[in-house]
Structures are given as structure tokens and as C-alpha cells.
mmCIF entry with sequence, helices, sheets and N, C-alpha, C, O atoms, coordinates in Angstrom:
data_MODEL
# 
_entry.id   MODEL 
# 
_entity.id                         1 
_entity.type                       polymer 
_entity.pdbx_number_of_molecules   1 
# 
_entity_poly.entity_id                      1 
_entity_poly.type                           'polypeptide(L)' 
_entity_poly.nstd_linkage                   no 
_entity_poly.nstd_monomer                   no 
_entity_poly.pdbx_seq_one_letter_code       
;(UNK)(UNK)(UNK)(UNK)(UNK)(UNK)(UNK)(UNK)(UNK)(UNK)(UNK)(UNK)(UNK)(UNK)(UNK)(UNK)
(UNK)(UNK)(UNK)(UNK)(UNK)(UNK)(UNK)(UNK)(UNK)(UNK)(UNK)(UNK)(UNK)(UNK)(UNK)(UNK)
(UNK)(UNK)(UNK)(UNK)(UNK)(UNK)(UNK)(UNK)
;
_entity_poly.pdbx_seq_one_letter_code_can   XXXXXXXXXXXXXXXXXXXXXXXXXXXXXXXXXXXXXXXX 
_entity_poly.pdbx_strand_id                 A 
# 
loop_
_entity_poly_seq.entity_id 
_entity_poly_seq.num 
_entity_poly_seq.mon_id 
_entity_poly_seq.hetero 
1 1  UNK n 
1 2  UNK n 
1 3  UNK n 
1 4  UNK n 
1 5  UNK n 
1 6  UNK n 
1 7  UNK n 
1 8  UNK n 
1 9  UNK n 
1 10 UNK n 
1 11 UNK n 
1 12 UNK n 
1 13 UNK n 
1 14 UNK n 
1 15 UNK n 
1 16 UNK n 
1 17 UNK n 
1 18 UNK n 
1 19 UNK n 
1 20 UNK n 
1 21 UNK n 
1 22 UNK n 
1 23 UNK n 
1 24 UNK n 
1 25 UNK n 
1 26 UNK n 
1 27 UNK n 
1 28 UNK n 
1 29 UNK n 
1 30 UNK n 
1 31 UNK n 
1 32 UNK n 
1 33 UNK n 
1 34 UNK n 
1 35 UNK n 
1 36 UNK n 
1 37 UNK n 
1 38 UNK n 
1 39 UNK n 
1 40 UNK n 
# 
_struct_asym.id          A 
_struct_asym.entity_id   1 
# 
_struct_conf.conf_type_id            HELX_P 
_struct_conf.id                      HELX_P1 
_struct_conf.pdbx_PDB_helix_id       AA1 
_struct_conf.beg_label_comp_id       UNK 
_struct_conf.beg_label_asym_id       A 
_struct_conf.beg_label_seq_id        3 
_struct_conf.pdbx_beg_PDB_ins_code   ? 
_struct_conf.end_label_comp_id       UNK 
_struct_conf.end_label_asym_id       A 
_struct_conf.end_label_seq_id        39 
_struct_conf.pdbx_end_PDB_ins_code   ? 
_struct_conf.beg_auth_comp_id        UNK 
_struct_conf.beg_auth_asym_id        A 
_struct_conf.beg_auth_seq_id         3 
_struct_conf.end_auth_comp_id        UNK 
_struct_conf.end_auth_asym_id        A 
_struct_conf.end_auth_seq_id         39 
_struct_conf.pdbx_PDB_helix_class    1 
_struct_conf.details                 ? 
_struct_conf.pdbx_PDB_helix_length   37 
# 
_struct_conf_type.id          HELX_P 
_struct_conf_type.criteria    ? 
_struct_conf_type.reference   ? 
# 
loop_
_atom_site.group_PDB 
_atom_site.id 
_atom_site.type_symbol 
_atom_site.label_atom_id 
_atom_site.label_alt_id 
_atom_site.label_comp_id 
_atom_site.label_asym_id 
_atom_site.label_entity_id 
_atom_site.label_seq_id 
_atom_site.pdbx_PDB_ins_code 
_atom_site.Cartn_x 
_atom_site.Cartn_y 
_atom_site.Cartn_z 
_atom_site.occupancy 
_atom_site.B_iso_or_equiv 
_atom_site.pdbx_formal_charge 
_atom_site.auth_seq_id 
_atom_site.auth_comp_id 
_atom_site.auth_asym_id 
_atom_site.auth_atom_id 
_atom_site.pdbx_PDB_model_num 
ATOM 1   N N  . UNK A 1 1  ? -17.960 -17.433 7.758  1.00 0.00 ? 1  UNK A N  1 
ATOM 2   C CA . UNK A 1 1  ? -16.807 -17.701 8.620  1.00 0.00 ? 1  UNK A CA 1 
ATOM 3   C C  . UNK A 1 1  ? -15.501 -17.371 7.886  1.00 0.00 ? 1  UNK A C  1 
ATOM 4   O O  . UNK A 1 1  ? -14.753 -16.436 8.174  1.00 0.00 ? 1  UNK A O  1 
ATOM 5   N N  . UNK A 1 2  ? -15.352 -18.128 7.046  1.00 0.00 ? 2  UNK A N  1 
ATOM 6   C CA . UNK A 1 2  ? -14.085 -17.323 5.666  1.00 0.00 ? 2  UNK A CA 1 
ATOM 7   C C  . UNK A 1 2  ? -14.090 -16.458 5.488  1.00 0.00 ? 2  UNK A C  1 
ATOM 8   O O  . UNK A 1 2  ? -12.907 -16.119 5.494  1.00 0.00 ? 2  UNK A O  1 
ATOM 9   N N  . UNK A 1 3  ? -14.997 -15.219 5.175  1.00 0.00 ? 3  UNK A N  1 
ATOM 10  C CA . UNK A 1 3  ? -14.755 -13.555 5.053  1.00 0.00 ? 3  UNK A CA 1 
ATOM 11  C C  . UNK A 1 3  ? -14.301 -13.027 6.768  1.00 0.00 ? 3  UNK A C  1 
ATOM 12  O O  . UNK A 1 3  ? -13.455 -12.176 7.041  1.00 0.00 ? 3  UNK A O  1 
ATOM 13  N N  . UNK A 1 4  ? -15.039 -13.721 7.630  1.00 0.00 ? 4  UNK A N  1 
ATOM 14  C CA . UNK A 1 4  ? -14.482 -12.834 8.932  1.00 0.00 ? 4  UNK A CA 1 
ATOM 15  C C  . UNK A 1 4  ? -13.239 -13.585 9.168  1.00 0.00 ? 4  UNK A C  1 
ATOM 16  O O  . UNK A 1 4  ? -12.963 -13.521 10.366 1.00 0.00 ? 4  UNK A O  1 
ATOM 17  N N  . UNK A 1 5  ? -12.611 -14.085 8.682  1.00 0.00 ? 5  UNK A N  1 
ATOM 18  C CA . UNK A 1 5  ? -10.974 -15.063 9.518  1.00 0.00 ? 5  UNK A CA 1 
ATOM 19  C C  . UNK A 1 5  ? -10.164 -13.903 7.945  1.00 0.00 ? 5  UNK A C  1 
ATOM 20  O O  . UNK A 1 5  ? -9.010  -13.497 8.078  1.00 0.00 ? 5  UNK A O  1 
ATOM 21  N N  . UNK A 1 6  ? -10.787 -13.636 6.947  1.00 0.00 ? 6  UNK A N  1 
ATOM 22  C CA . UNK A 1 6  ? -10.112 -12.671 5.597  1.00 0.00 ? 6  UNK A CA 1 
ATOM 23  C C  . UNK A 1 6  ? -10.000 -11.243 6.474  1.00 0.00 ? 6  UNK A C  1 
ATOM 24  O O  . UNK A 1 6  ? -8.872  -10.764 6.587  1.00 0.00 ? 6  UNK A O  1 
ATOM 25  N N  . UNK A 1 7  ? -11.129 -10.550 7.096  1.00 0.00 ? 7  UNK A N  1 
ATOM 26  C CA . UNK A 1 7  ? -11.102 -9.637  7.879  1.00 0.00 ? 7  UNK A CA 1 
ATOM 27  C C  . UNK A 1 7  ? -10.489 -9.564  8.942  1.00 0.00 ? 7  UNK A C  1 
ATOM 28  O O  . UNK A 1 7  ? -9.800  -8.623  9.334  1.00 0.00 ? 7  UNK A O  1 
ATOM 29  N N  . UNK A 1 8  ? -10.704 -10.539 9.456  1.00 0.00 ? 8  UNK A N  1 
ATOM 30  C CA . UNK A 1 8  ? -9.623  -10.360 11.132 1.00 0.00 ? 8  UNK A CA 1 
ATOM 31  C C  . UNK A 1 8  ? -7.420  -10.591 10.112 1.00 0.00 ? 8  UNK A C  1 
ATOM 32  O O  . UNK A 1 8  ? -6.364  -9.977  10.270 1.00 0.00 ? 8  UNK A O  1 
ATOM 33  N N  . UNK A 1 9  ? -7.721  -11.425 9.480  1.00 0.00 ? 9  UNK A N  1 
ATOM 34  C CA . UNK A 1 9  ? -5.865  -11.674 8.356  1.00 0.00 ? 9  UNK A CA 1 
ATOM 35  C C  . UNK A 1 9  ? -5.772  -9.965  7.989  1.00 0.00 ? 9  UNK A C  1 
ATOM 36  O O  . UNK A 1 9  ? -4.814  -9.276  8.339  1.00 0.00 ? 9  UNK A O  1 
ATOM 37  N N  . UNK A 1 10 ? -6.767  -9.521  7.344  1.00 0.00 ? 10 UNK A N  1 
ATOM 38  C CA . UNK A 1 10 ? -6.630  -7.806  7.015  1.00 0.00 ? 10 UNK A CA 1 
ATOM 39  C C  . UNK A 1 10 ? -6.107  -6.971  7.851  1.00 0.00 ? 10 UNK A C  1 
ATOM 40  O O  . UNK A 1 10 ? -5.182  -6.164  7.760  1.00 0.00 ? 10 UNK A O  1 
ATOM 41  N N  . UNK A 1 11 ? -6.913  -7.308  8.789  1.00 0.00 ? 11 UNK A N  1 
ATOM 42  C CA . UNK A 1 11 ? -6.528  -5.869  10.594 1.00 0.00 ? 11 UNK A CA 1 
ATOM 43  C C  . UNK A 1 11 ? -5.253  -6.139  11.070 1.00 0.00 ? 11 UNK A C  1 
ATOM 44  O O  . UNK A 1 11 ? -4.488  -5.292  11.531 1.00 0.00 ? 11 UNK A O  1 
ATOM 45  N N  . UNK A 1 12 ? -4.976  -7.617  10.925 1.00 0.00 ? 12 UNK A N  1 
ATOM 46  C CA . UNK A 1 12 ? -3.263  -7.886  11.530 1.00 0.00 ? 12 UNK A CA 1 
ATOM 47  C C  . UNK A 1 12 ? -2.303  -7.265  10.843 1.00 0.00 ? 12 UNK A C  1 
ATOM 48  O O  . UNK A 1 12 ? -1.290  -6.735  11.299 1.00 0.00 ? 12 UNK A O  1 
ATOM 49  N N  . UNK A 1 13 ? -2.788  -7.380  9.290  1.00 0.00 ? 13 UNK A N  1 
ATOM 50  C CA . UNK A 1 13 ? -1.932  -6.800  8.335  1.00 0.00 ? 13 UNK A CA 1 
ATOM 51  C C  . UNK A 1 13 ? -1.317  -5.167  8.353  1.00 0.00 ? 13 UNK A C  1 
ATOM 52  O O  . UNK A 1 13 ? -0.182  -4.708  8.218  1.00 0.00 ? 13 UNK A O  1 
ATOM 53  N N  . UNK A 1 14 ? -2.556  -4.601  8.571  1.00 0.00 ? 14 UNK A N  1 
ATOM 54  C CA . UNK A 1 14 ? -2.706  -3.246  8.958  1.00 0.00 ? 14 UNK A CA 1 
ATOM 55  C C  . UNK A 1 14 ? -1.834  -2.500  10.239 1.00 0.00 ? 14 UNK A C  1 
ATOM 56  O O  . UNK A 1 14 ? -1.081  -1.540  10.400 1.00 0.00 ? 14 UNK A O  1 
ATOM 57  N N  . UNK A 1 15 ? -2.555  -3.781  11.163 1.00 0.00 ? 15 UNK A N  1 
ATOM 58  C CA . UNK A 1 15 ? -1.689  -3.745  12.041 1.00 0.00 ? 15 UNK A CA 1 
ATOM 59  C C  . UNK A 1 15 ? 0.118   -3.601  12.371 1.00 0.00 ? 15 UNK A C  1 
ATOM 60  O O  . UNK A 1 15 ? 0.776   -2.828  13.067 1.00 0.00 ? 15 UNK A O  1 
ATOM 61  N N  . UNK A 1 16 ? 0.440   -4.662  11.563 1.00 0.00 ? 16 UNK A N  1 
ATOM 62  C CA . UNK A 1 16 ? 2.092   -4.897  11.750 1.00 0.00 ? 16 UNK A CA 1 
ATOM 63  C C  . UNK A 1 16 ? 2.107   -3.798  10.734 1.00 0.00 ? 16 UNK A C  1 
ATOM 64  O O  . UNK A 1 16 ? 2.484   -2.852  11.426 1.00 0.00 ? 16 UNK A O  1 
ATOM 65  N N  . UNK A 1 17 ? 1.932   -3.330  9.526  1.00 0.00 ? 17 UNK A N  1 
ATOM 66  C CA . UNK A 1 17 ? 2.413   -2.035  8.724  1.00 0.00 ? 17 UNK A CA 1 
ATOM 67  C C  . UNK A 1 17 ? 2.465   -0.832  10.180 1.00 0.00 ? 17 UNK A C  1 
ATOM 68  O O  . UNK A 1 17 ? 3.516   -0.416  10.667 1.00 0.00 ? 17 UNK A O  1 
ATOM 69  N N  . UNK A 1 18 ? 1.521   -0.578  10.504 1.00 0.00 ? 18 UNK A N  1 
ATOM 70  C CA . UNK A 1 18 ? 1.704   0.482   11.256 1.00 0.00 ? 18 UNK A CA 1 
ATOM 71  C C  . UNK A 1 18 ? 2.539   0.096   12.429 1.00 0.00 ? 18 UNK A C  1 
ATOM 72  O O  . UNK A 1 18 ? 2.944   1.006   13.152 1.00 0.00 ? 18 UNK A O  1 
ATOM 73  N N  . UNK A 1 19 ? 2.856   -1.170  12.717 1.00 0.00 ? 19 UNK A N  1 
ATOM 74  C CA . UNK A 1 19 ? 4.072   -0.752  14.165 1.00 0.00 ? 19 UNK A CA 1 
ATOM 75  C C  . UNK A 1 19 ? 5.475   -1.199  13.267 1.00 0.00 ? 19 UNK A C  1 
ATOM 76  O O  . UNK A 1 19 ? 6.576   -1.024  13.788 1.00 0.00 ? 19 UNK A O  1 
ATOM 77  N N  . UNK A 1 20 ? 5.378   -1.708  12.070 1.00 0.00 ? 20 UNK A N  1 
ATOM 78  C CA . UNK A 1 20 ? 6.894   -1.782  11.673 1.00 0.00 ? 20 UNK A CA 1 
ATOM 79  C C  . UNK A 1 20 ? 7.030   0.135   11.044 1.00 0.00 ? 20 UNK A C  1 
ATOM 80  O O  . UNK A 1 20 ? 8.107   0.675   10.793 1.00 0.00 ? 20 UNK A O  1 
ATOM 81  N N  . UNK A 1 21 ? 5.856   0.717   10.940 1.00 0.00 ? 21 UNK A N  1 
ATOM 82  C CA . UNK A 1 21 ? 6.414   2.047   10.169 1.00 0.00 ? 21 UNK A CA 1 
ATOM 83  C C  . UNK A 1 21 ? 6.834   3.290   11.717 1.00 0.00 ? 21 UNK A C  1 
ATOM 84  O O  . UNK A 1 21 ? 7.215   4.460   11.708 1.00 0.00 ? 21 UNK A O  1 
ATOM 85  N N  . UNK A 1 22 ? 6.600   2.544   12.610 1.00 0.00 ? 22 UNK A N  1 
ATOM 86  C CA . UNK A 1 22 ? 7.162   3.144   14.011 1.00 0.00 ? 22 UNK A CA 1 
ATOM 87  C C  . UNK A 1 22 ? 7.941   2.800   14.478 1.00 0.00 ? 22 UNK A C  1 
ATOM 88  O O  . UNK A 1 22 ? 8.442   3.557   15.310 1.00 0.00 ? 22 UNK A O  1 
ATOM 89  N N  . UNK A 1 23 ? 8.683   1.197   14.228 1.00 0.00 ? 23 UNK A N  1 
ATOM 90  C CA . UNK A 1 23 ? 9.685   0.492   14.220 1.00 0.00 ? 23 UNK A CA 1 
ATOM 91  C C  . UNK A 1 23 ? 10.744  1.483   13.751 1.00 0.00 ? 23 UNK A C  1 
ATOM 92  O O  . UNK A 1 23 ? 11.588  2.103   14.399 1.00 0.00 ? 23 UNK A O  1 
ATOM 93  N N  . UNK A 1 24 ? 10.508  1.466   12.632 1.00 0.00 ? 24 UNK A N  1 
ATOM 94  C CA . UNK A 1 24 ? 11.354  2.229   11.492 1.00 0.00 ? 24 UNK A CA 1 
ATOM 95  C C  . UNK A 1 24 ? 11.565  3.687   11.997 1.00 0.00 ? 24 UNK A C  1 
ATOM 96  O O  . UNK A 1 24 ? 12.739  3.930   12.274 1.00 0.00 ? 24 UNK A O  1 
ATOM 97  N N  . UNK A 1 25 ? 10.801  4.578   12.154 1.00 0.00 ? 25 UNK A N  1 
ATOM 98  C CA . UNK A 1 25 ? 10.940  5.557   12.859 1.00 0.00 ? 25 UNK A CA 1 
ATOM 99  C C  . UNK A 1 25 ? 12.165  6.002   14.183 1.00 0.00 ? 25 UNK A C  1 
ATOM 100 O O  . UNK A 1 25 ? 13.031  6.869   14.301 1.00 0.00 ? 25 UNK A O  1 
ATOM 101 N N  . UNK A 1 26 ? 11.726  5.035   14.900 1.00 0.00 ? 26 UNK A N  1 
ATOM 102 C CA . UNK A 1 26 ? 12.449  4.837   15.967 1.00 0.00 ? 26 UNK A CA 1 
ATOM 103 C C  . UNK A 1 26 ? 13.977  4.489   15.563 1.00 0.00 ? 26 UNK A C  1 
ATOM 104 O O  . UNK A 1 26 ? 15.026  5.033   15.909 1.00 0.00 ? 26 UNK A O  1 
ATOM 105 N N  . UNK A 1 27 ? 13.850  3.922   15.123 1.00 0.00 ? 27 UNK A N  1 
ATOM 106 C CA . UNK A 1 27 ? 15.765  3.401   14.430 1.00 0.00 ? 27 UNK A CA 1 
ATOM 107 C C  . UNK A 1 27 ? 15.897  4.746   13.667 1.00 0.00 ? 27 UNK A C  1 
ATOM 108 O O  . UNK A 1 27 ? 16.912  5.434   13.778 1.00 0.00 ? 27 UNK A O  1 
ATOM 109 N N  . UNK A 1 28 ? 15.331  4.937   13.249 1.00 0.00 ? 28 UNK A N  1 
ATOM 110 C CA . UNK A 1 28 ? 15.796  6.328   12.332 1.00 0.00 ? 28 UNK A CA 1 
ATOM 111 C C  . UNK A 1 28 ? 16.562  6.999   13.546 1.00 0.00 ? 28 UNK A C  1 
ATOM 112 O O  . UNK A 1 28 ? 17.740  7.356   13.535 1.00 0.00 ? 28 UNK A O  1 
ATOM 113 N N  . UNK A 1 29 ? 15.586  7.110   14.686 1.00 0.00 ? 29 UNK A N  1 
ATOM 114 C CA . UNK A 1 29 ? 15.972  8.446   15.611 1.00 0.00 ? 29 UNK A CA 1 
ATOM 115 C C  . UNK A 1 29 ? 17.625  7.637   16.182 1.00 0.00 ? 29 UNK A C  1 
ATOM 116 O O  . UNK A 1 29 ? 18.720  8.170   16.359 1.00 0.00 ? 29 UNK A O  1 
ATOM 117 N N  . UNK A 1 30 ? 17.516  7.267   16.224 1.00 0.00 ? 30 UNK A N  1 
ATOM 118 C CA . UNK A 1 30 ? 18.625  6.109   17.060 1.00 0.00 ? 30 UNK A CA 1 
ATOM 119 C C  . UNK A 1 30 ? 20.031  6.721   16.071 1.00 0.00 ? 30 UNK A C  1 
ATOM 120 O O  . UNK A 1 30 ? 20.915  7.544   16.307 1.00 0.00 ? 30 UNK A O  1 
ATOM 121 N N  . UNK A 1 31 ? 19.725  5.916   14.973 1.00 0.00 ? 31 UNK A N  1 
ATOM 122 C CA . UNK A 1 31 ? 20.641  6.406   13.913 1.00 0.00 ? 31 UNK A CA 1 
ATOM 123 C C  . UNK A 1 31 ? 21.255  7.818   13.867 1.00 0.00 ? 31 UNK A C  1 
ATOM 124 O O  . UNK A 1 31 ? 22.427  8.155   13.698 1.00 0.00 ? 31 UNK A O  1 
ATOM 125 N N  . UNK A 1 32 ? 20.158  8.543   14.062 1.00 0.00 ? 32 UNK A N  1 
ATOM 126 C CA . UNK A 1 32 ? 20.541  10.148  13.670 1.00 0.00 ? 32 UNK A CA 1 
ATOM 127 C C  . UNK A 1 32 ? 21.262  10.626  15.250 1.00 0.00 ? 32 UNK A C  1 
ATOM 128 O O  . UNK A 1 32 ? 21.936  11.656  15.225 1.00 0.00 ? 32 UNK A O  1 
ATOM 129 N N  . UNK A 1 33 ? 21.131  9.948   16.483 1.00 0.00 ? 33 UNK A N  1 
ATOM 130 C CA . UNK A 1 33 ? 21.750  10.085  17.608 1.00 0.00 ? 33 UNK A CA 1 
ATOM 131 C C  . UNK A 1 33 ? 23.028  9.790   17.357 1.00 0.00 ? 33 UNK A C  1 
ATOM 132 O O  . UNK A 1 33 ? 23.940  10.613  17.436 1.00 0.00 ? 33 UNK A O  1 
ATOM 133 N N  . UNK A 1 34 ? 23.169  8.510   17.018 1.00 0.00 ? 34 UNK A N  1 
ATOM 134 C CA . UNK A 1 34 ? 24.930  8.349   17.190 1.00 0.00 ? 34 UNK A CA 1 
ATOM 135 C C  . UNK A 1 34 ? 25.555  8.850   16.444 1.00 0.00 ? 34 UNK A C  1 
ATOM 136 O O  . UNK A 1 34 ? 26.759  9.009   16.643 1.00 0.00 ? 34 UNK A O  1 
ATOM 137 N N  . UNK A 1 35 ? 24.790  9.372   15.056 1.00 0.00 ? 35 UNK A N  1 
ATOM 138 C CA . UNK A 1 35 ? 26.067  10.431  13.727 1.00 0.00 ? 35 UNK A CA 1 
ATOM 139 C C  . UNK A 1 35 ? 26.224  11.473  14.690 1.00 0.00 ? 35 UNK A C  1 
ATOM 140 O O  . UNK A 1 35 ? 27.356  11.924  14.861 1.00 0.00 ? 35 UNK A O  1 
ATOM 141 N N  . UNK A 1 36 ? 25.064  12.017  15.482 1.00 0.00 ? 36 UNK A N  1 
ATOM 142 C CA . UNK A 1 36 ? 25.440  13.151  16.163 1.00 0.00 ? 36 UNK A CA 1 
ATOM 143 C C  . UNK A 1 36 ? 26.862  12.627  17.049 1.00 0.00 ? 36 UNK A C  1 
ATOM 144 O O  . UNK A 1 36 ? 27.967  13.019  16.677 1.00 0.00 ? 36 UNK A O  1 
ATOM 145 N N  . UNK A 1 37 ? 26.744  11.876  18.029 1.00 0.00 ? 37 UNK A N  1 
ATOM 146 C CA . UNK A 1 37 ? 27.821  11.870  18.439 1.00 0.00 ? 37 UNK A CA 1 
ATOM 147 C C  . UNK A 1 37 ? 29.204  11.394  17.850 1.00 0.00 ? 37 UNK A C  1 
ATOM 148 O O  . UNK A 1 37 ? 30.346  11.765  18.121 1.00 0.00 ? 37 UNK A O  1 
ATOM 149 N N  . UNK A 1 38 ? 28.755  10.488  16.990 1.00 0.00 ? 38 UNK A N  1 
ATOM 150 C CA . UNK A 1 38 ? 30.402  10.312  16.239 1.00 0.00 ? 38 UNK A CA 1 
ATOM 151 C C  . UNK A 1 38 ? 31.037  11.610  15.647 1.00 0.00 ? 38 UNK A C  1 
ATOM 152 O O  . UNK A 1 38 ? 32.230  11.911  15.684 1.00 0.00 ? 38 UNK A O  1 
ATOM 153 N N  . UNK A 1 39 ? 29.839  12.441  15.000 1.00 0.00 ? 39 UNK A N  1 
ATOM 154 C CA . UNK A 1 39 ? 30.340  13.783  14.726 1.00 0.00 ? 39 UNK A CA 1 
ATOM 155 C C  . UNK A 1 39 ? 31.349  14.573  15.298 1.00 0.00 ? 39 UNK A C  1 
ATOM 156 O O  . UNK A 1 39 ? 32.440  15.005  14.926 1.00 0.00 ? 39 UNK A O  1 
ATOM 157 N N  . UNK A 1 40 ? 30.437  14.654  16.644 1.00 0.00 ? 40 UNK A N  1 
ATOM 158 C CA . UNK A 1 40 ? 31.376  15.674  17.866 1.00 0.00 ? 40 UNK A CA 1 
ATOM 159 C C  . UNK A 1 40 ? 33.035  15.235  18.064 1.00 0.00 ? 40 UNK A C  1 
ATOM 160 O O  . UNK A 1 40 ? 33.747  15.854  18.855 1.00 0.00 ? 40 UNK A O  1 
# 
């Protein structure tokens, strides 16, 4: 029961890395939108 509740704590982990590294992504794009327009 302790290794599968260690395994299921692992996959969440995995989990939030990969939507905060799309998180991140996304703000990137955001970011690089408004230099564009403050630019102009």
C-alpha cells in the first residue's frame, strides 16, 4: 500500500512538472506579444 500511494505522489509530481513547463511556455508567448507591441 506505501509503494503504490509513493507511485501514485511520483505521477502527480511528473505531472505538475509537465503543466508548470507549459505554464511557463505560455507566459513566455504572452511576454514576447506585448514587447512586440510596446515596440511598435
Amino acid at each position: 500500500m506505501k509503494a503504490m500511494l509513493i507511485m501514485l505522489a511520483a505521477v502527480f509530481v511528473l505531472a505538475a512538472c509537465q503543466t508548470m513547463e507549459g505554464f511557463g511556455r505560455d507566459v513566455e508567448k504572452v511576454g514576447g506579444k506585448i514587447e512586440e507591441k510596446a515596440k511598435k
